[in-house]
N, C-alpha and C positions, 0 to 999 in steps of 0.2 A: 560512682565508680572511682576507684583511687588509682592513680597509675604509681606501683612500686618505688619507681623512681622519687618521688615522692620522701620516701624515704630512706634517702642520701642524706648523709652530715655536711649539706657543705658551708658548714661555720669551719671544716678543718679538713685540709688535704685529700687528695681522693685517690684513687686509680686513672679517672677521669680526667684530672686534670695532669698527667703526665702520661706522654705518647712519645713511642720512639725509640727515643735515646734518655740516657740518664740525665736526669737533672739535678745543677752541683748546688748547693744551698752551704751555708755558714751559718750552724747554729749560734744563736742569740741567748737563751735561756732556755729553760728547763726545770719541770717544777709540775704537780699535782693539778688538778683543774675538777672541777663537776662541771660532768658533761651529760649531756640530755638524749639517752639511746632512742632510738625508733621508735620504740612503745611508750615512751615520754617520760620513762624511769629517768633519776639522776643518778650517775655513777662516777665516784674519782678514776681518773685516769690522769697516763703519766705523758705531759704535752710539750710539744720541744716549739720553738718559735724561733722565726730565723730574722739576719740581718737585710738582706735585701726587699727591698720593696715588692709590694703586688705579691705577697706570697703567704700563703694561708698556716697557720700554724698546724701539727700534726701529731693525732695521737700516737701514742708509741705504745706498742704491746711487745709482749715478753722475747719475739722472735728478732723484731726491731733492735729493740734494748740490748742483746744480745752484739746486734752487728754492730751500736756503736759504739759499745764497751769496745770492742774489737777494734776497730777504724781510732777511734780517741784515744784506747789505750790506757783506757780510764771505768773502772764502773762508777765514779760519782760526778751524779751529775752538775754539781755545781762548775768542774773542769772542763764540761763537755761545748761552753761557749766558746766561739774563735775556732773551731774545729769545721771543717769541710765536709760534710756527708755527699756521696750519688744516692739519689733516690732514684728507683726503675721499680715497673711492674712484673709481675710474674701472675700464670696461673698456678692458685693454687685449693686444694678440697676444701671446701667450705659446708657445710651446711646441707652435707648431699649435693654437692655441685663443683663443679671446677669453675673457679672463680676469679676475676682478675684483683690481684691485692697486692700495695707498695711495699715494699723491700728496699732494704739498704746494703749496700757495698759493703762488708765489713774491712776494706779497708779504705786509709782518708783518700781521696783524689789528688793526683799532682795538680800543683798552679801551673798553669801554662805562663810563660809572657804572653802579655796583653801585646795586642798586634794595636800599632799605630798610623795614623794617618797622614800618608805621605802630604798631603797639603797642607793640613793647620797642625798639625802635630801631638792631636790629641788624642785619646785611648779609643778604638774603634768598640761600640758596647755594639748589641747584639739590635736587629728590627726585626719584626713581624715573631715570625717561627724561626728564626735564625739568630746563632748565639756569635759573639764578636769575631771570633775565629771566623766561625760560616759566611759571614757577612764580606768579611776580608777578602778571602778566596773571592766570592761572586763578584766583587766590585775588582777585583782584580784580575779576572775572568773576561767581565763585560766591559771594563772602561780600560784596560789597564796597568791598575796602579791600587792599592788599599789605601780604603778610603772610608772617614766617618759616612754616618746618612747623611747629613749636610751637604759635605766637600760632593757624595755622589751625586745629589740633587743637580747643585751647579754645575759637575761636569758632565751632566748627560745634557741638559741644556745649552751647555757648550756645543756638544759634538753636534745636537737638533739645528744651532746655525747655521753650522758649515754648510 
């Protein structure tokens, strides 16, 4: 017996791996790829790869392509690196099905300021399921004061002394 699941692509982006809220990526390149469908056919598709770390590169279909012509303000993709995509899910009909499938903002996302760490002074990045902003608030919440994961380490063990 084969469980469906089975066959997911995850050599690339999924539904799956984004829940929630949008997640901001900074594409890298973009450029054609053979990619290997379900049935074990190879097909070019059009694959965008991003700059940060831990992040799967992601087919892009006609509806995609669309929204980052749109957000980049560009249809070529050779322009479309340095550019900020949200990616979010949506359902949508598939295949006689209502389906959950990635979508993009067609427009770029603002940069926030990066929130800094009132102890060592360094740019607060994001832990677990929480992005630098989220993290900020919590430790500023529960200790406080905004603060990297580090500085929060040591001052929750601070206040365990007291």
């Amino acid at each position: 017996m084969t469980n469906w699941k089975k066959f997911k692509n995850h050599n690339f982006l999924g539904s799956w791996d984004v829940e929630g809220k949008d997640l901001v990526l900074t594409i890298s390149g973009a450029g054609q790829q053979d990619v290997q469908n379900p049935s074990g056919k190879k097909e070019k598709c059009l694959v965008v790869s991003f700059a940060e770390d831990g992040y799967k590169p992601m087919i892009i279909n006609s509806t995609n392509g669309k929204s980052i012509e749109k957000a980049t303000g560009t249809p070529y993709i050779e322009q479309w690196p340095g550019h900020r995509i949200a990616i979010f899910t949506a359902k949508v009909s598939a295949f006689g099905d209502m389906v959950d499938a990635l979508r993009i903002r067609d427009t770029e996302p603002v940069k926030t300021a990066p929130h800094i760490c009132e102890d060592c002074g360094k740019e607060i990045r994001g832990y677990g399921d929480m992005d630098g902003e989220t993290f900020a608030m919590y430790t500023k919440k529960r200790l406080g004061k905004e603060l990297c994961y580090g500085c929060s380490i040591a001052e929750s063990k601070k206040k365990e002394t007291k």
